[in-house]
C-alpha positions in Angstrom: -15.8 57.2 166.4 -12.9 59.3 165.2 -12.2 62.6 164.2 -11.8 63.7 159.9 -8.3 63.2 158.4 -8.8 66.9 156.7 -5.2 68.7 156.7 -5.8 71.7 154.7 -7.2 74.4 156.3 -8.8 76.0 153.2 -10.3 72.1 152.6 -11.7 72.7 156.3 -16.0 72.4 156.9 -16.8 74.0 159.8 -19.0 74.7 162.2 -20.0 77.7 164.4 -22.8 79.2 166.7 -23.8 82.3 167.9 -24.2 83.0 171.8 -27.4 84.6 173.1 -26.0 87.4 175.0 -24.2 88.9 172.1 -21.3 91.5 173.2 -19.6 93.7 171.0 -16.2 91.9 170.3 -17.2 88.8 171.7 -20.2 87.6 169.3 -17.8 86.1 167.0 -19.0 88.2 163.6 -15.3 89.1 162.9 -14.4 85.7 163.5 -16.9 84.2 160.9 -15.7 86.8 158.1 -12.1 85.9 159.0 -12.8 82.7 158.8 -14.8 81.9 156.0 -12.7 83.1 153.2 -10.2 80.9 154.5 -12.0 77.1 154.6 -14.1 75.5 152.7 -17.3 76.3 154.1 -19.1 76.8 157.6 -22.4 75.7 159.1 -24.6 76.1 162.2 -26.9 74.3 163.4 -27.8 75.8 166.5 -26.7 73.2 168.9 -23.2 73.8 170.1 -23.0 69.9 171.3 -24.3 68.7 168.1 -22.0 70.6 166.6 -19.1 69.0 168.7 -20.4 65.9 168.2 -20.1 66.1 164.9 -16.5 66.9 165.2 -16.0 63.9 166.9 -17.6 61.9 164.0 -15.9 63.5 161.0 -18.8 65.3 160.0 -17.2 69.0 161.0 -13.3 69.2 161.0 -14.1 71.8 163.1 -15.7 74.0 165.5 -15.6 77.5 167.5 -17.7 79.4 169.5 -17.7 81.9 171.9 -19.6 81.8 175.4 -20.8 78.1 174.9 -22.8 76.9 177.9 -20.9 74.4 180.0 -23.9 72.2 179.3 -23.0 71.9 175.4 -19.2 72.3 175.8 -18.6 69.5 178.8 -19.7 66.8 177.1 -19.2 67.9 173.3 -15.4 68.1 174.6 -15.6 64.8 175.7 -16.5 63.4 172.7 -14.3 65.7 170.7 -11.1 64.7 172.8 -12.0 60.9 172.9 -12.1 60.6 169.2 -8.7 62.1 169.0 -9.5 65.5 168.5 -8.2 68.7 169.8 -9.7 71.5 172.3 -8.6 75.0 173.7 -9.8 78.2 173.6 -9.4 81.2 171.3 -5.8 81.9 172.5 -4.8 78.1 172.2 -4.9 77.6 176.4 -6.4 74.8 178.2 -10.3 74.6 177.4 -12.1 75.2 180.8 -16.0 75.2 180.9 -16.3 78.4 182.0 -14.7 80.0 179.6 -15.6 82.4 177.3 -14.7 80.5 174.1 -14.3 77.5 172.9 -12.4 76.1 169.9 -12.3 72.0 168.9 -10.7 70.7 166.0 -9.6 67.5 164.1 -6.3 68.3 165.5 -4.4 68.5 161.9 -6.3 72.2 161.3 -6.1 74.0 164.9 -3.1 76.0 164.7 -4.2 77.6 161.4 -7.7 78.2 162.9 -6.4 79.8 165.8 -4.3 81.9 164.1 -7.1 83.1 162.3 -9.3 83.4 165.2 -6.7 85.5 166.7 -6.4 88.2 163.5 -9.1 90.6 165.7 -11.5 92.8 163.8 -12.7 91.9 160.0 -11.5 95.1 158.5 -15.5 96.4 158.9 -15.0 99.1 160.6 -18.7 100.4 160.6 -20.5 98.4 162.9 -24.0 98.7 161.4 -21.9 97.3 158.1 -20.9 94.1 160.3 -24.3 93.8 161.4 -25.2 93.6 157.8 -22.9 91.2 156.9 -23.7 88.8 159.6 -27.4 89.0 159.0 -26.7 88.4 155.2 -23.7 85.8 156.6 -26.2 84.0 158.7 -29.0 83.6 156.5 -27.1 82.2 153.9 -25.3 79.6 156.6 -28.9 79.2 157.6 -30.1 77.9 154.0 -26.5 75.4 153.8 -25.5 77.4 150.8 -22.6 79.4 151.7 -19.7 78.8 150.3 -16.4 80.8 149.8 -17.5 82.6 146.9 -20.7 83.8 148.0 -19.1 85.4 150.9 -16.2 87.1 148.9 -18.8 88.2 145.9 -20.3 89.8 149.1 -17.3 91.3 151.2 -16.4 92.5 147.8 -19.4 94.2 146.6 -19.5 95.4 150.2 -15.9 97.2 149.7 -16.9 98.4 146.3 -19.9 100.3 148.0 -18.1 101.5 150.9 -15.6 103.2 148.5 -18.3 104.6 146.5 -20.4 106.3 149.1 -16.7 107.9 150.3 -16.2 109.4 146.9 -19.6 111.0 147.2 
């Protein structure tokens, strides 16, 4: 088992979850639209140790998350750094378990990742717009057809309608 040989970040599938608890600034909306536009594509499966798991396979290059049970990230981690893979959290520090996030990699694509993780807020500064977007977001993650393009056809029509209703 070994992790994907992926160097480019923009060539970069990954994979993300949602927690439960969701807490403004920590539910990782921002971090999906950041993200997205960036890599190839993103999936979730709903099983933050499946998800790890398939890190350590070559399946995902790559995975984040934030407030991942210590249940999914203990052993996930294992596997992730056994295969040769990289983990830390969102600021690139040691990964503990009891963390609040959570960020394994291929290694070859986790200072880029990082660095995006760490640009903050998506630019939507209406939060009933992010809602949106990560309800739209998420559905289409849901249904494996999100791609790069379908999220910037969105965050672009989004814009467009934002600056609209301001002229009005």
């Amino acid at each position: 088992v070994t992790v994907a040989d992926t160097t480019g970040f923009i060539e970069a599938l990954l994979a993300t979850g949602f927690p439960y608890h969701r807490i403004k600034g920590q539910d990782n909306c921002d971090d999906v639209a950041n993200v997205i536009p960036r890599a190839s594509d993103i999936r979730r499966s709903g099983s933050g140790l499946l998800d790890l798991a398939y890190v350590a396979c070559g399946r995902f290059d790559g995975y984040f998350e934030h407030d991942l049970g210590p249940w999914d990230s203990g052993p996930g981690v294992l596997l992730v750094k056994e295969a040769g893979g990289r983990v830390t959290d969102y600021k690139n520090k040691p990964f503990h378990p009891f963390k609040l996030d959570l960020c394994a990699t291929n290694g070859r694509i986790h200072d880029e990742l990082i660095k995006t993780l760490q640009q903050g807020t998506s630019g939507f500064k209406n939060e009933i717009n992010l809602v949106s977007f990560c309800r739209i977001l998420m559905d289409l993650v849901h249904k494996n057809s999100c791609t790069r393009l379908h999220v910037r056809s969105i965050l672009n029509q989004r814009t467009a309608d934002q600056k609209n209703r301001k002229k009005k």
